[in-house]
Residue frames as qw, qx, qy, qz and C-alpha x, y, z in Angstrom:
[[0.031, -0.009, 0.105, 0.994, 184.59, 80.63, 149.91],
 [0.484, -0.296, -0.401, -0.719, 180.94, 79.63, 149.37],
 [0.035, -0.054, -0.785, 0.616, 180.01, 79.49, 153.05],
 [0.365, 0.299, 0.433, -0.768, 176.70, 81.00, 153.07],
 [0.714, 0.458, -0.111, -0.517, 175.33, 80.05, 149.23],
 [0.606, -0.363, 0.694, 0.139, 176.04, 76.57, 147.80],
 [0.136, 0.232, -0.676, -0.686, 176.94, 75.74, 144.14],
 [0.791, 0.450, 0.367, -0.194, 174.30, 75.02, 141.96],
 [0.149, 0.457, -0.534, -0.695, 174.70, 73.35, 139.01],
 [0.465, 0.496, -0.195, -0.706, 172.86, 73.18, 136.02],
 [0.434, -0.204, 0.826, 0.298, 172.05, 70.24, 133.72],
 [0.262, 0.002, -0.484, -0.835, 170.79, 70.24, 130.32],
 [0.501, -0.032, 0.783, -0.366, 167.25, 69.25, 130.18],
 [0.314, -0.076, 0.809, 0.491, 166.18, 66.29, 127.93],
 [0.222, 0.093, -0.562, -0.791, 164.07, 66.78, 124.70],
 [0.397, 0.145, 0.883, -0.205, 160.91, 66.79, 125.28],
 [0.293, 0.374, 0.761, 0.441, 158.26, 65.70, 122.73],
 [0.035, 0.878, 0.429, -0.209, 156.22, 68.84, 123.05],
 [0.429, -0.518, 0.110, 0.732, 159.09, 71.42, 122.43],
 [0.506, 0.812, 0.052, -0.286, 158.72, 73.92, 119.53],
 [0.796, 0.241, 0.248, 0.497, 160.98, 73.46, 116.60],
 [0.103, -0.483, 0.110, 0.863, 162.97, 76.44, 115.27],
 [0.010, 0.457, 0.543, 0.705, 160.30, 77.12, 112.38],
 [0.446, -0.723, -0.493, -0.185, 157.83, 77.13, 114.91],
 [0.385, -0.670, -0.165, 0.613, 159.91, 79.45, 117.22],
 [0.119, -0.357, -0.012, 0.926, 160.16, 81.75, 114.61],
 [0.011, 0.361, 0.486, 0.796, 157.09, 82.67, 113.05],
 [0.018, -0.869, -0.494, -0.032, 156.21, 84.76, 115.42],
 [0.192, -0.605, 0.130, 0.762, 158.47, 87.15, 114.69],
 [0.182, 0.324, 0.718, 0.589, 158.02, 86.33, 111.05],
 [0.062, -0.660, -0.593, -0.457, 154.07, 87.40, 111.66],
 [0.512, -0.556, -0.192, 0.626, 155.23, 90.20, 114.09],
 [0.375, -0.232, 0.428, 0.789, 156.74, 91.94, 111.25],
 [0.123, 0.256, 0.899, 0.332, 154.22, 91.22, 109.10],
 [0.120, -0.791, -0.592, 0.099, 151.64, 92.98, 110.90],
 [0.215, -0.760, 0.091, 0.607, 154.24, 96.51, 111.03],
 [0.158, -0.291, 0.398, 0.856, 154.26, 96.27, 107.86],
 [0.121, 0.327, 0.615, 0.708, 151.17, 96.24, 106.64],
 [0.298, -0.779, -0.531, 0.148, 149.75, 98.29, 109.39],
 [0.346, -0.758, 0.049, 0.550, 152.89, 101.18, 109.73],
 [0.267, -0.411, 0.418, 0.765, 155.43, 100.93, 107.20],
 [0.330, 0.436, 0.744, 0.384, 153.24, 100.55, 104.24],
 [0.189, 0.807, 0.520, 0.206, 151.04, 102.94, 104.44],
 [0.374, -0.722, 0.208, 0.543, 153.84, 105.39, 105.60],
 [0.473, -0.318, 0.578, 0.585, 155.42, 104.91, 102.43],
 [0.209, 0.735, 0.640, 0.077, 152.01, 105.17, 100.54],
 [0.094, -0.910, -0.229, 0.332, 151.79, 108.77, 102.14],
 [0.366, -0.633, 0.287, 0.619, 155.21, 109.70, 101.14],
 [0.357, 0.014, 0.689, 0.631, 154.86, 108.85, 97.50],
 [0.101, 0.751, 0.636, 0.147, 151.71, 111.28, 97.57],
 [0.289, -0.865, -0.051, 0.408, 153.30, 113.90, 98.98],
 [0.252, -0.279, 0.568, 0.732, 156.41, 113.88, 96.56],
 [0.218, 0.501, 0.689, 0.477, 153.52, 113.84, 93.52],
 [0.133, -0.889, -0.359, 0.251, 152.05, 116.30, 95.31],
 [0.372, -0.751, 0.165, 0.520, 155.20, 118.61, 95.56],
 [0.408, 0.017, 0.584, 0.702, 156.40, 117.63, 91.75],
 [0.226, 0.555, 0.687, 0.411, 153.18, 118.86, 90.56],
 [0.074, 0.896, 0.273, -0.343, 152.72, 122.56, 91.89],
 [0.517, 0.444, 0.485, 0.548, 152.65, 125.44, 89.71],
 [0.034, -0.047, 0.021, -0.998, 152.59, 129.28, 89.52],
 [0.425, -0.331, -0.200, -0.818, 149.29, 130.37, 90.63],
 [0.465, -0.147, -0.871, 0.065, 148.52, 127.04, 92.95],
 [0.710, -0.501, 0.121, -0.479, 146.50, 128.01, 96.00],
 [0.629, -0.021, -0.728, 0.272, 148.41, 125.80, 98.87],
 [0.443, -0.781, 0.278, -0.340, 148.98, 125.52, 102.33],
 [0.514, 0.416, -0.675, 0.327, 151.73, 124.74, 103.83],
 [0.646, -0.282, -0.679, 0.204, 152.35, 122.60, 107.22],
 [0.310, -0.069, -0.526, 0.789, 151.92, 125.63, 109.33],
 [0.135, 0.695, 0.679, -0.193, 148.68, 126.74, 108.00],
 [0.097, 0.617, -0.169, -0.762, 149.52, 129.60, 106.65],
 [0.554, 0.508, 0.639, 0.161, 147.54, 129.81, 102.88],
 [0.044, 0.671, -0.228, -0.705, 148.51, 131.54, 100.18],
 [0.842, 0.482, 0.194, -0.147, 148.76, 131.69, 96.22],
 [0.711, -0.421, 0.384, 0.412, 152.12, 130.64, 94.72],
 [0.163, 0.964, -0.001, -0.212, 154.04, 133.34, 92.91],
 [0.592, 0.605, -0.532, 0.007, 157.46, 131.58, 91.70],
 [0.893, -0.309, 0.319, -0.076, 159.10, 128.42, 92.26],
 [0.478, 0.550, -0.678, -0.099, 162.28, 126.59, 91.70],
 [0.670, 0.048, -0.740, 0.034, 164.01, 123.10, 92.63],
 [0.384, -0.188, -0.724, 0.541, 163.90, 123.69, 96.67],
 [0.068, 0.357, 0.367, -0.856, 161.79, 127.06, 97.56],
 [0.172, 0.482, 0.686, 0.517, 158.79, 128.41, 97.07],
 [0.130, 0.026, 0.161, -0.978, 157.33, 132.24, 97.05],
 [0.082, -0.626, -0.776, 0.004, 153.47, 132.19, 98.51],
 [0.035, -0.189, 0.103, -0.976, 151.55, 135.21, 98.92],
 [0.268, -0.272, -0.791, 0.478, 149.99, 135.48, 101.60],
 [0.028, 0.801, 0.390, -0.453, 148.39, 138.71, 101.38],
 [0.416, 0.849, -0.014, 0.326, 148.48, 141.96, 98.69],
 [0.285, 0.735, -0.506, 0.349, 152.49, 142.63, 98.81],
 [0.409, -0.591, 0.679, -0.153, 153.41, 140.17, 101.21],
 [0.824, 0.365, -0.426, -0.079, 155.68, 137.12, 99.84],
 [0.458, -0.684, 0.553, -0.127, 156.85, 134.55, 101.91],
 [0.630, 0.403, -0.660, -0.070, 159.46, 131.52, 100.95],
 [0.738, -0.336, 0.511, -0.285, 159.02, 128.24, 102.37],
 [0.269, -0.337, 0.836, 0.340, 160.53, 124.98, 101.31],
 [0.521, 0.129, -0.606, -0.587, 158.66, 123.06, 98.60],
 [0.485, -0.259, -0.834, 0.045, 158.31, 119.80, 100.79],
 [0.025, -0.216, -0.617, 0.756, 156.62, 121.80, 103.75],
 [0.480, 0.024, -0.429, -0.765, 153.52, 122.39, 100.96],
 [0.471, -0.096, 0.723, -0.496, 150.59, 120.54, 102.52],
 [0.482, 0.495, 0.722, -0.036, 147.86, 120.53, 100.34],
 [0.070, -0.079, -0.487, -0.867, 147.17, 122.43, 96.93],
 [0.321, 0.348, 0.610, -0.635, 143.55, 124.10, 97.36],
 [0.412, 0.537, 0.679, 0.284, 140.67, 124.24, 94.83],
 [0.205, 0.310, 0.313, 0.874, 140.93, 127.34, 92.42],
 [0.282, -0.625, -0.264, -0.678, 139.09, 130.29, 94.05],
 [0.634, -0.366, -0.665, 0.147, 139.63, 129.20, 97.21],
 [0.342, -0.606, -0.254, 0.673, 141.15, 132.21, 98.66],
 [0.188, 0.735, 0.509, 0.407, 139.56, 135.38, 96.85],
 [0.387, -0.885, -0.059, 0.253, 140.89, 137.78, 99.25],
 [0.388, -0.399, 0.355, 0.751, 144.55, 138.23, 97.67]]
């Protein structure tokens, strides 16, 4: 059947003295890891645990903006929503975790 291609086969080859052990074959994944996590996941996880302080701590009257830019002063809150005003009579309700930043008092002097 194997007219045109002829078997190969294979044979282990022997140990040589150079070869990496398996410690040494794995620490570079070890320091692979290592480097994603204190380059990505860390400070990812940093961020998030500012943001949730962030979000525990607002209050009636806060000055915020929220991840769409829209700024306003915040006019009642409960466990998931919050009312911003945005302008004189206009209230809009956005989640609580979409709050960007909390501005400095006086910031917007126009509502």
């Amino acid at each position: 059947m194997s007219f045109f291609i002829s078997d190969a086969f294979a044979e282990a080859a022997p140990m040589a003295a150079g070869q990496p052990s398996m410690i040494e074959g794995l620490l570079f994944p070890i320091g692979l890891f290592a480097i994603f996590y204190f380059f990505f996941i860390r400070p990812q996880i940093k961020r998030q645990k500012e943001h949730k302080k962030l979000v525990d701590a607002l209050g009636k009257g806060d000055e915020v903006q929220t991840e769409g830019g829209i700024m306003g002063r915040i006019t009642e809150l409960n466990e998931d929503y919050v009312k911003v005003e945005v302008a004189e009579n206009t209230v809009m309700t956005f989640r609580r975790g979409s709050v960007l930043a909390v501005l400095p008092k006086g910031t917007l002097k126009e509502i």
